[in-house]
Every structure is written in structure tokens, then in C-alpha cells.
C-alpha positions in Angstrom: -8.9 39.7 -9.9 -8.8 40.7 -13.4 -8.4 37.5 -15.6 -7.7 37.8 -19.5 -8.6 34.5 -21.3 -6.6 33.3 -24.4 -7.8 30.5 -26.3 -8.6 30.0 -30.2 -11.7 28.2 -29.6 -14.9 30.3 -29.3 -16.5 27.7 -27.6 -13.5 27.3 -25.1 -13.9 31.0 -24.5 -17.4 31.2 -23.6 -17.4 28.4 -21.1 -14.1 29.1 -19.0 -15.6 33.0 -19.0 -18.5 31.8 -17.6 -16.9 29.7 -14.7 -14.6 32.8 -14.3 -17.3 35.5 -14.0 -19.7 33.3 -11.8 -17.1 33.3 -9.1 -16.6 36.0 -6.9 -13.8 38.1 -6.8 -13.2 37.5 -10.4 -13.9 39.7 -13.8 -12.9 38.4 -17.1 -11.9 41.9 -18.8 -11.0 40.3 -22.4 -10.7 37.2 -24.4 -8.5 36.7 -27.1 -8.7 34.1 -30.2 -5.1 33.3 -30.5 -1.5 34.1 -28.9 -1.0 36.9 -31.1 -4.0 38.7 -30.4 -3.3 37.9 -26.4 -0.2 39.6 -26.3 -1.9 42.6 -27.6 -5.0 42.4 -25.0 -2.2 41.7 -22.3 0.0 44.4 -23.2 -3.7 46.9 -23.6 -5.8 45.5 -20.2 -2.9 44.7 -18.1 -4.6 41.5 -16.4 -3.9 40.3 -12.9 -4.0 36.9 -14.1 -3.9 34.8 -18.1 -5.8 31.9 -18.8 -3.6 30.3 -22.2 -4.2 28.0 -24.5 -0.9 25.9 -26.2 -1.9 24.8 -29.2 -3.7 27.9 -31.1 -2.7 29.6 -35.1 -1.0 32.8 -35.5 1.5 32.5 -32.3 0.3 29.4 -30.2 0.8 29.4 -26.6 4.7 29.2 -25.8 5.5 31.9 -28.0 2.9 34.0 -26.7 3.8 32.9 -23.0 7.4 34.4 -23.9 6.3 37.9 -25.4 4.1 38.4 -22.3 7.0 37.5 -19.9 9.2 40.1 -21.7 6.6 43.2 -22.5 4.0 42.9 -19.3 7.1 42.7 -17.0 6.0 46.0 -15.4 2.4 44.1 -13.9 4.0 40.8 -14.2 0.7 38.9 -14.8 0.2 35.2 -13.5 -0.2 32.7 -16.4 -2.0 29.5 -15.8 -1.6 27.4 -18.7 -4.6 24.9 -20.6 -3.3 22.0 -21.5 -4.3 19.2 -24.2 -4.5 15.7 -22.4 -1.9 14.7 -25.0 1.9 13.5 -24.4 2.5 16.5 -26.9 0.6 18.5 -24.9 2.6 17.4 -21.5 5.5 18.1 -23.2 4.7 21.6 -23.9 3.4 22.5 -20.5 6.6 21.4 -19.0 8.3 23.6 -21.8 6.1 26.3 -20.6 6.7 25.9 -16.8 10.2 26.4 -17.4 9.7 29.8 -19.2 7.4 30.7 -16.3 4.0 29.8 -16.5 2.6 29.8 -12.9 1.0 26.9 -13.3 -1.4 24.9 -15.9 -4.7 22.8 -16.1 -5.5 19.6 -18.3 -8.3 20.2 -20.8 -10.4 17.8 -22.2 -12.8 19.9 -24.4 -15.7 16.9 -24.3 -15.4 17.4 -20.6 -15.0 20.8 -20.2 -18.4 21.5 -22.6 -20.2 19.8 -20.3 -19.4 22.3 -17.3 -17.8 19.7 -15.6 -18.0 20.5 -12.1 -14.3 19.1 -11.5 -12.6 20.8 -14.2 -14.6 24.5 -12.9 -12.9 23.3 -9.4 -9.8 22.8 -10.5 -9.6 25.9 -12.4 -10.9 28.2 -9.9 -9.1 26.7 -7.3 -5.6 27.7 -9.2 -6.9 30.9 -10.0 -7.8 31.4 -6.4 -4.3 30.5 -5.3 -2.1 32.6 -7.6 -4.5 35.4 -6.7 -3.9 35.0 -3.4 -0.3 34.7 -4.1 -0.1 37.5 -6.0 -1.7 39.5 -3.3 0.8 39.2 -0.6 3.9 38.1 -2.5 5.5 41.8 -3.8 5.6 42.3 -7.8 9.5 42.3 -9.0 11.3 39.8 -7.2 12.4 37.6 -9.0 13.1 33.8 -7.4 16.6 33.9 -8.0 17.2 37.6 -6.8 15.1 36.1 -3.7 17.7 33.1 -3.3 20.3 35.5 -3.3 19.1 37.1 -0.1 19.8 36.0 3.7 23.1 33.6 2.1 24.4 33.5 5.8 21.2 32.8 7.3 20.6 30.0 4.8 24.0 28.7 5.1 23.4 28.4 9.0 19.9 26.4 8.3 21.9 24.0 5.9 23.9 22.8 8.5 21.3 21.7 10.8 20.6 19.1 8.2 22.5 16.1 9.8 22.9 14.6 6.4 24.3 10.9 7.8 21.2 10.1 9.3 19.6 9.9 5.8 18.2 7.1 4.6 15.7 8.1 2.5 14.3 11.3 1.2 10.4 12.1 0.5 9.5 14.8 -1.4 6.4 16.9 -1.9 5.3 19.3 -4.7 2.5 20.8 -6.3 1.7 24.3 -7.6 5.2 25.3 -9.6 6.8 21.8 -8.8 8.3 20.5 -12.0 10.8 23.5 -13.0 12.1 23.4 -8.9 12.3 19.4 -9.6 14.4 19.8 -12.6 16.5 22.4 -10.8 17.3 20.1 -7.7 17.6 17.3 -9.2 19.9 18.7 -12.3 23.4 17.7 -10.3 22.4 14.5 -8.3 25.1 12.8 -8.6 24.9 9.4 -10.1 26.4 7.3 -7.3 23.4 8.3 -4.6 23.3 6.2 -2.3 19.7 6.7 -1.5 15.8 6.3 -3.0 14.6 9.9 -3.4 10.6 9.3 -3.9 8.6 12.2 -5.4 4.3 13.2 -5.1 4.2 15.5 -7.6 -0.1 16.9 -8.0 -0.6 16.1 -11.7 -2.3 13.6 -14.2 -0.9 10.1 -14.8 0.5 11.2 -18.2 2.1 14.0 -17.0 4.0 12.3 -14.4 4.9 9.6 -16.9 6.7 12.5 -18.7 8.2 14.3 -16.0 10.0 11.5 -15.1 11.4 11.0 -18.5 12.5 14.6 -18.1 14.4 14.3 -15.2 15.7 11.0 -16.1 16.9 12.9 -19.3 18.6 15.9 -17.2 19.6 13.9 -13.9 22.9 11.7 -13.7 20.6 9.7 -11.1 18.0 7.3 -12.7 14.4 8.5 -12.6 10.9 6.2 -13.3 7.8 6.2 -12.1 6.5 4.2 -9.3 4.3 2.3 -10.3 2.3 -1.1 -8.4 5.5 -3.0 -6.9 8.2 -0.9 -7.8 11.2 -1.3 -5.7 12.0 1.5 -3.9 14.7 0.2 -1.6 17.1 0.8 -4.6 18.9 4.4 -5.2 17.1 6.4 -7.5 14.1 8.6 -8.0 10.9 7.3 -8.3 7.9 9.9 -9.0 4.6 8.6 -8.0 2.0 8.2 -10.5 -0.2 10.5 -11.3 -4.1 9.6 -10.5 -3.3 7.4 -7.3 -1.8 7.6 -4.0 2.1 6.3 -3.2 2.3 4.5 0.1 5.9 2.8 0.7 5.3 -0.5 2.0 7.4 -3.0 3.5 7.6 -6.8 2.2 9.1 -9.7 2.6 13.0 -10.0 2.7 12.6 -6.5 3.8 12.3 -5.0 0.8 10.3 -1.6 0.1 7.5 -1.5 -2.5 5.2 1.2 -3.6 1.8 0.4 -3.2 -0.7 2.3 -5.3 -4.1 3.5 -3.4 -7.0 4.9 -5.7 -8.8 6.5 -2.6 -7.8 8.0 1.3 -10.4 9.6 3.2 -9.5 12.9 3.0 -6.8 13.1 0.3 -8.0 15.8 -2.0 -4.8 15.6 -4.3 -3.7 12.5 -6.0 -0.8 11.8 -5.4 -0.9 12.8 -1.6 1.7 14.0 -0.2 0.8 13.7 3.3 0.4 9.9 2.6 3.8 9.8 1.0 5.5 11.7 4.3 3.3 9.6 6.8 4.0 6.3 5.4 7.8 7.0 4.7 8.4 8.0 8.3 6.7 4.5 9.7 9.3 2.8 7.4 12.4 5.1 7.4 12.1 6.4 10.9 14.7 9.1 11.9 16.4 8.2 8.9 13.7 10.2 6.5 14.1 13.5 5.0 11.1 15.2 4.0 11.3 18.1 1.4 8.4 20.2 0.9 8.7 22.2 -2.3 5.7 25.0 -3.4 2.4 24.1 -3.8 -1.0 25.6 -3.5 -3.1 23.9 0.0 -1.8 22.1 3.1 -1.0 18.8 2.3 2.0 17.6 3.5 1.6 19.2 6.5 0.1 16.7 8.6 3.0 14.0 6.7 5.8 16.3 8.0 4.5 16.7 11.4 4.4 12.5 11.7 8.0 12.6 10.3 8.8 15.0 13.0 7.4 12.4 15.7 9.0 9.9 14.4 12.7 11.5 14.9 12.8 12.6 10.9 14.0 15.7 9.2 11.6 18.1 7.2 13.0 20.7 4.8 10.4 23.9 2.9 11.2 25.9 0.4 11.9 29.2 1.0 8.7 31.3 0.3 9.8 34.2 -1.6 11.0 31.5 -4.0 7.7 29.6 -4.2 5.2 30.1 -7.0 2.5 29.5 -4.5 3.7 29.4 -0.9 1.1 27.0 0.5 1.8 24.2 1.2 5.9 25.0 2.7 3.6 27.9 4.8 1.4 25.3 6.3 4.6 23.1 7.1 6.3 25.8 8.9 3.0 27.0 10.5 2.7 23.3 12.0 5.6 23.6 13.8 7.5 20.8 11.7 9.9 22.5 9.5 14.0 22.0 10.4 15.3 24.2 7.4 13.4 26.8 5.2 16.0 26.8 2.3 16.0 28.0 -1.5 15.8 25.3 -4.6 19.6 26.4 -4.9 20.2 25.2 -1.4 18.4 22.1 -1.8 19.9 21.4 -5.0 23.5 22.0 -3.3 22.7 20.2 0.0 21.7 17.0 -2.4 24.3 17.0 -4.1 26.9 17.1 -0.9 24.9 13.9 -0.1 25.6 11.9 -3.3 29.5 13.1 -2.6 29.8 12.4 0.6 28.5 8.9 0.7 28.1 9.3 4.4 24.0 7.6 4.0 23.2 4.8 4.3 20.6 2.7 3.5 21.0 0.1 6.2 19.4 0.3 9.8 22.6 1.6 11.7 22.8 4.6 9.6 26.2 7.1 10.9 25.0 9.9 13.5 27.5 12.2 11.8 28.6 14.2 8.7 26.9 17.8 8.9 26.5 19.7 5.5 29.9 21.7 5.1 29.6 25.7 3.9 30.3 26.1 0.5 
């Protein structure tokens, strides 16, 4: 894969090159100093995938971000974003997401000089997936033209969502996440009737300002579940970043979320197949699972236990995802009831905030299948 890296730090250059070229299958062909002078490298070396800074002189990151999405349509690069550790920084990224960055990585330049051996990870191991993604996902479609495809189909899977047994809905997300949260969640009505708890793979402070996004956008309240937090209450509650979510229940038969630093095994933090796992032993058949794009597998192993345990398990639709990992390995396991579009998940959420057919009580109604639209 051909990679292009954009960043106005020389330094910052030299070292993310480095990692790049010393892994195989990868070539940086050209680095640029700021956004301006990426456009122009993009436009001139047609890259398989961008490495970009935000904050640079000239044209900083966003700006460049939307010239390359306009003239480079025609190899439609993938652009993983480098983001400052900053709550500017997170604020930007999720401003960049929604333009169409694939994805994006949190810098610390103290750390990163150092050839820290996560960061290099973490950056190859996104490069790795869009690459892969880009190989076997054809160039052109776009997600929505992709939603618009199979309608009947889709509408057919909706249905076999029995929507009265819900009492609670788990969701997972990594990989592309944040712009499919905002589009779900967008029309949740205020008056859900259910706790709608979210992994999300990202840094603490960037889960701390996704959910003042979506609490901005959403007519349904939105924090972050933190140590203790309630999560019997309607809602949406997006685990913190940096730890693991397991739903617990306490006394009085109340729900907490209980904050775990390590799981054998968990490679992401927040895991979502600790999320799906523990939901199911407290929610039962009354759990829907949602597993939204994502680079990896976890939250397969969750959805299969949700599965045992009598639950329902929703994936996004691949040609929609960013990176179709995760809702592939669902799906290969055997555990997913629905493969549906973020349109169809946003629409089948919002006929459950209308309907008012959940419940959050043990003897939830057998009844109440999604109507067509």
C-alpha cells in the first residue's frame, strides 16, 4: 500500500515514515509539510492511503481533508487522521470523521519520539485494516448509495427484530463509529424507555466528548459511564475510554457500571465483548446487541453469549462499514439476527422510542414487531 504522510513537523515525518516503511506491504511515496502542500502530493502520487495531521499552517488538516475528498475522488484515498491529545483536538477529529476521515490516531509527540512501540501498533494496525478494507470493498460506492440497495431485503430483516422484548440495548463500535453513532442516535426520541449503553474504541477524552456530542444532537440524554453510574435509567451512557464497562447488578436491583482496568484477553479498551457478555447475564432475552463497524473481532464472542442467552444481535450492513471487521466476524459466528444499514438502525430505534412497547421490567411484552415504513 502506498501511504502519503502529511504533517508540518519534520520530526513527525521522519518517525511515522520510518514505522511505515519498516512494515511490510507498505511504501511511503511522499511527505508533505502542511495541508496545502498534501493536497498537491495527493492530487500528484495518488496514495492508497493519507496519514494527516490537524493542526498544521497554510491549510491545517480539515481543510485539507475536504479538498482531497472533492479532487482525489477518482482513487478515493483512505485518510487516517493524527490527532493532538487535546479536547481541541477531539473536537476536531470528530469534525473530521464526519467529513470522512476513515479513521484517526491520538499523538502525543513526547511519546511518539520515542518509537513507542504502542503508538507504531496502533498505527500500523489501522493502516493494515483500511488496507485490507480497501482491498476487497469496490472504490465508488458510496455508504449511502450502498443503504439504498436491497430496501426489500432490509425491510424483511427489520421485522425479525421483535422489538417488545427489549429491554436494553448494547452497542458496539470501533473503526468509523462516532459519525454512524451520531447518525443513529440523531432521532431517538426523548421519551425511550430504555438504557442504550455504548463501547466505543477510543481514549478517555475522546469518549468524554463524544458524548457531549451526542448529548448535543440526540433528544435522549447522553453521559458517560463512569464508576457507579446508573444504568437502569433510560438514556445513553458511552463507556469510558481507557477501561472496560461491565453492567453489574446491586442491591435493590439496580444496574451499575463497573469500571475494569484489565480482562485477560481484551485488546481494546472499552471491550465490547465484555459489554455484550455481561449485558446478556443481566438483560437476558431482553438484550439487543448492535454491532456497528470496526476493525478486529471483538464483539463477537459477546454476541454469540447474547445469542445463548435468548438475546437479539443486530450488524451493520458491510458495504456501509468503514471497516467491516468486527459486524463480519459477528455474522461469521453464527450470531447475527439482522444485517441492517445505520438508516435502518436509526429508523428501527426510533419506532422503539414511539412505540413504547419496552419495557424495562422483568415481564417485558412478547409482541410488537417493527412495522414497514
Amino acid at each position: 500500500m502506498r501511504v502519503l504522510v502529511v504533517d508540518d513537523s519534520a520530526f513527525m515525518r521522519k518517525i511515522i515514515s520510518e514505522m511505515i516503511n519498516n512494515e511490510p506491504g507498505f511504501e511511503v511515496v511522499g511527505v508533505a509539510r502542511d495541508g496545502e502542500d498534501g493536497v498537491t502530493k495527493a492530487i500528484d502520487l495518488k496514495p492508497d492511503l493519507i496519514t494527516l495531521d490537524i493542526e498544521m499552517p497554510r491549510k491545517d488538516g480539515i481543510s485539507a481533508l475536504r479538498e482531497i475528498k472533492l479532487r482525489c475522488r477518482a482513487f478515493a484515498p483512505m485518510v487516517l487522521m493524527c490527532s493532538s491529545l487535546t479536547v481541541a483536538g477531539s473536537n476536531e477529529t470528530f469534525k473530521a470523521l464526519r467529513i470522512g476521515a476513515a479513521d484517526f490516531i491520538a499523538k502525543d509527540p513526547a511519546v511518539v519520539g520515542k518509537h513507542d512501540a504502542g503508538f507504531r501498533a496502533e498505527l500500523i494496525g489501522k493502516l493494515q485494516a483500511l488496507s485490507q478494507q480497501r482491498r476487497t470493498t469496490p472504490q465508488g460506492i458510496a455508504s449511502e448509495e450502498a443503504e439504498q440497495q436491497n430496501t426489500s431485503i432490509s425491510e424483511r430483516k427489520k421485522k425479525s427484530i421483535n422489538l417488545g422484548r427489549v429491554k436494553a440495548i448494547a452497542v458496539g463500535s470501533s473503526t468509523g463509529g462516532p459519525p454512524v453513532l451520531e447518525e443513529i442516535f440523531s432521532f431517538v426520541p426523548g421519551g425511550m424507555t430504555v438504557p442504550i449503553i455504548v463501547a466505543q474504541h477510543m481514549p478517555e477524552l475522546f469518549t468524554r466528548s463524544l458524548a457531549a456530542r451526542l448529548d448535543q444532537q440526540s433528544a435522549c440524554t447522553t453521559t458517560v459511564a463512569e464508576n457507579g453510574t446508573i444504568l437502569s435509567n433510560p438514556g445513553i451512557y458511552i463507556a469510558l475510554g481507557g477501561s472496560h464497562l461491565r453492567p453489574t447488578k446491586v442491591a435493590g436491583g439496580k444496574i451499575v457500571s463497573r469500571l475494569v482496568e484489565s480482562i485477560d484477553g481484551a485488546i481494546y479498551r472499552p471491550s465490547v465483548d465484555e459489554l455484550f457478555t455481561a449485558s446478556a447475564d443481566i438483560w437476558g432475552d431482553g438484550l439487543l446487541a448492535i454491532q456497528l463497524t470496526g476493525m478486529g473481532a471483538d464483539g463477537a464472542k459477546g454476541a454469540k453469549h447474547v445469542k445463548d442467552r435468548g438475546g437479539q444481535v443486530i450488524t451493520q450492513l458491510g458495504k456501509t462499514c468503514v471497516v467491516n471487521g468486527m459486524p463480519k466476524a459477528v455474522l461469521d459466528a453464527g450470531a447475527s439476527d439482522a444485517e441492517l444499514s445505520p438508516r435502518d438502525i436509526q429508523s428501527l430505534l426510533k419506532e422503539l422510542g414511539a412505540t413504547g412497547n419496552a419495557a424495562i421490567g422483568p415481564n417485558p411484552p412478547t409482541t410488537g414487531h417493527l412495522r414497514s415504513a
